[in-house]
C-alpha positions as CSV (number, residue, x, y, z in Angstrom):
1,X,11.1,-3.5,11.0
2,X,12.6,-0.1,9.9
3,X,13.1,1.7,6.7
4,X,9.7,1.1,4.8
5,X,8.5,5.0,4.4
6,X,5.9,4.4,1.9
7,X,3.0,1.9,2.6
8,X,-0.4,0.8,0.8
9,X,-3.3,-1.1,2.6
10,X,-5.5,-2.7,0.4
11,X,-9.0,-2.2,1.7
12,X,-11.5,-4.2,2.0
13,X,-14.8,-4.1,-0.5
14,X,-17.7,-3.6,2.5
15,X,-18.3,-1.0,4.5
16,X,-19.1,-3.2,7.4
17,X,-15.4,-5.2,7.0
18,X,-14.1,-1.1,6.4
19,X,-14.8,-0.6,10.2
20,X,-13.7,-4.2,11.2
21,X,-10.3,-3.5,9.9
22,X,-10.0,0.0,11.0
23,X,-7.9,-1.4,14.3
24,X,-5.3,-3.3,11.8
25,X,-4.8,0.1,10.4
26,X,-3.5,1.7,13.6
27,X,-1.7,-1.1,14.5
28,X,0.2,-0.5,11.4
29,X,0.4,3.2,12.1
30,X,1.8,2.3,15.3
31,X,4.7,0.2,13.7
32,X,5.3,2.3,11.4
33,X,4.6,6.1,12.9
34,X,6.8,8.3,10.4
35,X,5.8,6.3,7.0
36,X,3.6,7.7,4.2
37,X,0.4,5.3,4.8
38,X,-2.2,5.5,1.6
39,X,-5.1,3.5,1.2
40,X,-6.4,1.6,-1.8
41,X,-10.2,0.8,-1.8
42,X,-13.6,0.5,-3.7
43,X,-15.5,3.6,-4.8
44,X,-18.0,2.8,-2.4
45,X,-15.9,2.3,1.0
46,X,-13.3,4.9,0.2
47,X,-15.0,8.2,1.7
48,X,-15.4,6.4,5.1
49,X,-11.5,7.0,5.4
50,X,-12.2,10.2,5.5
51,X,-12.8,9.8,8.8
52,X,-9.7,7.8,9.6
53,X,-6.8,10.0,10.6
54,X,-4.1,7.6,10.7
55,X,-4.6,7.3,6.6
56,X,-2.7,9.9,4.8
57,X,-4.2,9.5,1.0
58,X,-6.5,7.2,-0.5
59,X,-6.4,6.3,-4.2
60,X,-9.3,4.4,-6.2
61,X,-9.2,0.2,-6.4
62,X,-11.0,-0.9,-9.9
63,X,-9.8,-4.4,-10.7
64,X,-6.2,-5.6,-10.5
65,X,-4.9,-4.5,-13.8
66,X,-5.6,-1.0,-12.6
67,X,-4.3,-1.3,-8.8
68,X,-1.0,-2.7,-10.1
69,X,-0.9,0.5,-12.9
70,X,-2.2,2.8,-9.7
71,X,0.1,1.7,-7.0
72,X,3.6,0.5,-9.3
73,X,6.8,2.6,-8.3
74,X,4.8,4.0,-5.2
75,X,5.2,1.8,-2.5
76,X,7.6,0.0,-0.6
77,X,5.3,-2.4,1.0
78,X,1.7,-3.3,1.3
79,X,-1.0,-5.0,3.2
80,X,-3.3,-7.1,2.0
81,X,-6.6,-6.9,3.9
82,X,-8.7,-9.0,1.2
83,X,-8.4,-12.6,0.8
84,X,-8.6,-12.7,-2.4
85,X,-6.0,-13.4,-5.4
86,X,-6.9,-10.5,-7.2
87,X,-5.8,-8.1,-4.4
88,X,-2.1,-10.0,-4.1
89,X,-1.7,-10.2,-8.2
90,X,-2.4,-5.9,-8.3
91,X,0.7,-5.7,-5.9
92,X,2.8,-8.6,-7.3
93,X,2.6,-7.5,-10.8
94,X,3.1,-3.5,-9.4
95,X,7.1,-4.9,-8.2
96,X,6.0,-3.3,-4.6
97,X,9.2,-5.3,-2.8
98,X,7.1,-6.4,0.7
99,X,3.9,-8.1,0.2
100,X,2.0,-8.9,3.4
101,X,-1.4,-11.1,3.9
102,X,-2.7,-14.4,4.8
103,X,-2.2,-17.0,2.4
104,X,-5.3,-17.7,1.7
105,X,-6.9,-18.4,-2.4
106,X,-3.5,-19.6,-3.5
107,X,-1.7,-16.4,-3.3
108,X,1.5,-17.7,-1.0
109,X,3.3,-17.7,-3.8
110,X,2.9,-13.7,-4.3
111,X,3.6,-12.2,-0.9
112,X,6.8,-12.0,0.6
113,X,5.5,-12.3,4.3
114,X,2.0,-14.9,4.3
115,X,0.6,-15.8,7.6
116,X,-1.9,-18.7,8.3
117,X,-5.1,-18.2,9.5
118,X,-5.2,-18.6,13.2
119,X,-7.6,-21.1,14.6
120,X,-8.2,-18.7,18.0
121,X,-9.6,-16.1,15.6
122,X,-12.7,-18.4,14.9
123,X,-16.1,-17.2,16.7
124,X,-14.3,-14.2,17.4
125,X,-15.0,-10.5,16.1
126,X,-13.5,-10.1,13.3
127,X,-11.3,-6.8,14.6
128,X,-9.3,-9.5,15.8
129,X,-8.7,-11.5,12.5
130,X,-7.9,-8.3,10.9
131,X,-5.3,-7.7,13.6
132,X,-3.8,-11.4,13.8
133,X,-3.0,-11.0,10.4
134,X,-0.3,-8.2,10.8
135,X,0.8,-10.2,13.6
136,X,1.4,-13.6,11.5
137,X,3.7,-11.2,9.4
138,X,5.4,-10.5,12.2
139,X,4.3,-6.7,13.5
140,X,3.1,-5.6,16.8
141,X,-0.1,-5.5,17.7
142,X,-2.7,-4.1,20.4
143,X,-4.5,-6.4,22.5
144,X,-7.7,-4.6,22.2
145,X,-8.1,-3.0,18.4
146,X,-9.6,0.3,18.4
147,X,-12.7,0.3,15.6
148,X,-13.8,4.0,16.4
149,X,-14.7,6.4,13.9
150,X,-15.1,10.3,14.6
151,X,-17.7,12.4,12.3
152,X,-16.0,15.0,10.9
153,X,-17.7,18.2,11.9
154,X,-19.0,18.8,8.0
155,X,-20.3,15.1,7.5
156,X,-23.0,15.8,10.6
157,X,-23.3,19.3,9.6
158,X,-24.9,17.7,6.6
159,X,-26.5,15.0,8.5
160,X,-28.3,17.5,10.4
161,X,-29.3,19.1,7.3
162,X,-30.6,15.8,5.7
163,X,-32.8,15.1,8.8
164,X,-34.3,18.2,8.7
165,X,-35.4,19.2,11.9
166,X,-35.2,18.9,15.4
167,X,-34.7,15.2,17.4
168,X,-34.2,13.3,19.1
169,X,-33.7,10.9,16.4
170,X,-34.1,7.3,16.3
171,X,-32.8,5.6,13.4
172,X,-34.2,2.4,11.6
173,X,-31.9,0.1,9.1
174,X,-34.2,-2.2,7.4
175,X,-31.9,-3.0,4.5
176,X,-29.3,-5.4,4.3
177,X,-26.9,-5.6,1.4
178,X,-26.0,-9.4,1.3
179,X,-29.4,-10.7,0.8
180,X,-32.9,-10.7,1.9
181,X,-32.3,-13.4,4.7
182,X,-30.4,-10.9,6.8
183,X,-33.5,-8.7,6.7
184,X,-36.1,-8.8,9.6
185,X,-39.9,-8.5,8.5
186,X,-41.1,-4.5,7.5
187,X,-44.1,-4.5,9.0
188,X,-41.8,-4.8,12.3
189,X,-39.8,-2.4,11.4
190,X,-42.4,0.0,11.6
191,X,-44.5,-1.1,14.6
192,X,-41.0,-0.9,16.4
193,X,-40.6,2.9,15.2
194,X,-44.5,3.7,15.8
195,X,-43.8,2.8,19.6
196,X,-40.4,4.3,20.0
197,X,-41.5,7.2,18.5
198,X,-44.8,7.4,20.9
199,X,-43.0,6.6,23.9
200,X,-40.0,8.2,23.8
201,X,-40.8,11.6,21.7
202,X,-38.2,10.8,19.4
203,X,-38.5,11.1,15.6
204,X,-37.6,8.7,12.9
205,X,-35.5,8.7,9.9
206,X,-35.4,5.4,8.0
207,X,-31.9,5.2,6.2
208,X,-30.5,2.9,3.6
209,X,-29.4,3.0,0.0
210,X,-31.0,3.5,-3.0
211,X,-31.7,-0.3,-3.4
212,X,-33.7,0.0,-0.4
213,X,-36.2,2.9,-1.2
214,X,-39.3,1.2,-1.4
215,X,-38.8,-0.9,1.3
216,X,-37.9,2.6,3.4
217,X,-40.7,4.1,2.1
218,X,-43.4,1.1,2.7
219,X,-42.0,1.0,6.5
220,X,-43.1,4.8,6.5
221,X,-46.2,4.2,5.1
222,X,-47.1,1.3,7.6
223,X,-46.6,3.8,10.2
224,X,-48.8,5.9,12.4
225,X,-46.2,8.4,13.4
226,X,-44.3,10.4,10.5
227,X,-40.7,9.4,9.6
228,X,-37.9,10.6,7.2
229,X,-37.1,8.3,4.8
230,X,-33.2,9.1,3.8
231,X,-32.6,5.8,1.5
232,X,-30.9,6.3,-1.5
233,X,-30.5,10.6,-0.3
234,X,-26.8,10.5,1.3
235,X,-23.2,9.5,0.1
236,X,-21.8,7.2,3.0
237,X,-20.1,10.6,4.6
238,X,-23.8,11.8,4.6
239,X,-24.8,8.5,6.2
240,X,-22.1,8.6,8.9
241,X,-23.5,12.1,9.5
242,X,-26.9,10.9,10.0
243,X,-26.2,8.4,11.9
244,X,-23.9,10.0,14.8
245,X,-27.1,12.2,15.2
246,X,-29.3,9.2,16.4
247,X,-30.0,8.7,19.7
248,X,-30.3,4.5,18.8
249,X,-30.4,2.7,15.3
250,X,-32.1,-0.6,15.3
251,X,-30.5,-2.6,11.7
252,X,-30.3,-5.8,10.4
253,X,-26.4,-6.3,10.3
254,X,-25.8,-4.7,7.4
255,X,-22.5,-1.6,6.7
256,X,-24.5,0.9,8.4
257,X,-24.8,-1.1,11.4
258,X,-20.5,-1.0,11.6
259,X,-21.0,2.6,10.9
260,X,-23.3,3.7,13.7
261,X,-21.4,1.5,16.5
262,X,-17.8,2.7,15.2
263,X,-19.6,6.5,15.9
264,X,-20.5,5.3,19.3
265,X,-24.2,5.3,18.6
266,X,-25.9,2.8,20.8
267,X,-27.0,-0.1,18.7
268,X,-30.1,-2.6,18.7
269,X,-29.0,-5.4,16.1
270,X,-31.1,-7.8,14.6
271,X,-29.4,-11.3,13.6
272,X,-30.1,-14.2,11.7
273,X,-28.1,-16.1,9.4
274,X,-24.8,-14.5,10.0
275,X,-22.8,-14.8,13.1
276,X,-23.1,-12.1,15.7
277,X,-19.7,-13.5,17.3
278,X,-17.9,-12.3,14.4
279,X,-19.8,-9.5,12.7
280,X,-21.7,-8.0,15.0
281,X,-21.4,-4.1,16.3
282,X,-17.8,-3.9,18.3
283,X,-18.6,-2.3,21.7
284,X,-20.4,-3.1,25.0
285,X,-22.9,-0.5,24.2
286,X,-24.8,-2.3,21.8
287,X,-27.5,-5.2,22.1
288,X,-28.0,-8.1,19.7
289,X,-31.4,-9.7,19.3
290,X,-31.5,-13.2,17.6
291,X,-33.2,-16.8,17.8
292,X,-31.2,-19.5,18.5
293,X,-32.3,-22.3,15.8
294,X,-30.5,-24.7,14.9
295,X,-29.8,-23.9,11.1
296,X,-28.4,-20.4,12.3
297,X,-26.0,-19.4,11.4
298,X,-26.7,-20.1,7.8
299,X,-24.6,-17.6,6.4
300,X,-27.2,-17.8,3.2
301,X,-28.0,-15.0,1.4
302,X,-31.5,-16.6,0.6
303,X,-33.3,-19.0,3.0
304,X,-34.5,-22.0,1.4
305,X,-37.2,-22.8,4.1
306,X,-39.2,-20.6,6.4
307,X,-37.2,-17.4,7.6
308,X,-37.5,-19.2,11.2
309,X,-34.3,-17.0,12.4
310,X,-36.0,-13.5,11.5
311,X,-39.5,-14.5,11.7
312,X,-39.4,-16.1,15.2
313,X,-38.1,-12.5,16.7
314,X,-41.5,-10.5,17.7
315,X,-41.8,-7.0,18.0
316,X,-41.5,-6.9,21.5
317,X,-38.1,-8.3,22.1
318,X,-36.9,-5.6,20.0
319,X,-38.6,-2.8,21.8
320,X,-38.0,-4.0,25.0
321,X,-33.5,-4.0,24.0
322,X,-34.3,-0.2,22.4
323,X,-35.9,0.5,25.7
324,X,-33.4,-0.3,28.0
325,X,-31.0,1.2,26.0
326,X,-32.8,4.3,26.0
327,X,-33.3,6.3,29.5
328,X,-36.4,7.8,28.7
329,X,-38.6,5.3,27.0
């Protein structure tokens, strides 16, 4: 397909799907190598592109009425990462002539090019939904979609900064975004640091969002050895800074998780009621700790009995995956 020189890709709202996507976006780059290629995305995602050279602009997403005013007369085409309606009205109403996506949430009717979602695609990472949606529309794509970030030199400039000090760093994610069942118990959080830290000589920053403070804060204060608690302190380019100065990051699978493996930072991930076959870290160089009941994967956001999936994983499983993964410890 030739002549489309100026393209929009409608992001996705989470960081975590941000990185999932990211090997749709070359593939698109690679079918289209001479167009304009601008992104459209939330507030809170948008800086992570930033680190994304085959994006040549990004402009801010807030609600459809807005994309459609923010995007009209500028595009020729775009891609619809989302799912949702919302995303495909923005474009439709904008008069951008090729609209691309999965019809999915009723929106057939406004794309030009809607794919179905492919049954091979279930239990799979979710790199490679992202990319069998550009091929349902009829685009090349790569057989293995490159999720890689690289940290700009100023974003760990001011991660270095933020830790304050000499590592090695370990990195701790107790936070998750979707809802307390993802998270794995505090007081683990910290015993797990304590013996990292004591074994390996390696200090500790605790990172999350604002949100997550307190609980950053009461992990540090259920510790023996100090740690630098970073929640709600960094913008995500600050985070992404942080985190490709960590040595390891163990994290509930959560957008910082995404962040840390797309760096290349080796990754200990805790799971529980989502699936680690489709959202956990992209990479061989990561581990994923879970217990296999039989009401997991859930996919709740609250769980309505006993926690079994996060509560049945002790402290020493955890230690022992951060161990091997470290040479040292």
């Amino acid at each position: 397909m030739t002549g489309l020189e100026r393209i929009v890709v409608r992001a996705p709202n989470w960081i975590g799907d941000v990185v999932l996507s990211l090997g749709a976006v070359r593939d698109l780059r690679r079918n289209f190598p001479d167009a304009r290629i601008e992104v459209l995305a939330r507030p809170w995602v948008a800086e992570l592109y930033g680190a994304v050279a085959e994006v040549d602009a990004v402009r801010p997403s807030a609600g459809w009425r807005a994309d459609a005013r923010t995007v009209r007369g500028a595009f020729d085409a775009a891609v619809l990462l989302p799912n949702s309606f919302a995303s495909a009205l923005a474009v439709w109403r904008a008069g951008i002539p090729h609209r691309w996506g999965y019809a999915t949430d009723g929106r057939r009717p406004l794309l030009t090019r809607a794919g179905r979602v492919p049954s091979a695609v279930r239990g799979r990472s979710q790199v490679y939904y992202y990319r069998a949606m550009l091929a349902a529309v009829g685009l090349s794509v790569s057989a293995t979609p490159d999720a890689s970030i690289r940290c700009p030199p100023e974003w760990a400039g001011r991660g270095q900064s933020l830790l304050a000090g000499e590592g090695p760093w370990i990195g701790l994610n107790p936070g998750a975004f979707y809802g307390t069942a993802k998270r794995w118990l505090p007081e683990r959080y910290a015993a797990v640091g304590d013996t990292l830290a004591r074994k390996t000589g390696a200090r500790v920053a605790i990172v999350g969002g604002a949100a997550e403070r307190a609980l950053g804060e009461s992990i540090a204060g259920g510790m023996r050895e100090p740690a630098r608690v970073l929640c709600g302190e960094t913008t995500l380019s600050d985070l992404a800074g942080v985190l490709s100065r960590l040595r390891l990051l163990v994290t509930n699978d959560s957008g910082p998780m995404h962040v840390a493996a797309a760096l290349g930072v080796p990754v200990v991930a805790i799971f529980g009621p989502t699936d680690s076959r489709e959202t956990g870290p992209v990479g061989d160089a990561h581990r994923i700790v879970r217990e296999p009941v039989h009401c997991s994967p859930c996919k709740l956001r609250e769980c309505p009995i006993d926690h079994r999936c996060m509560t049945r994983i002790g402290v020493d499983r955890v230690i022992a995956q951060a161990q091997d993964m470290l040479p040292h410890a």
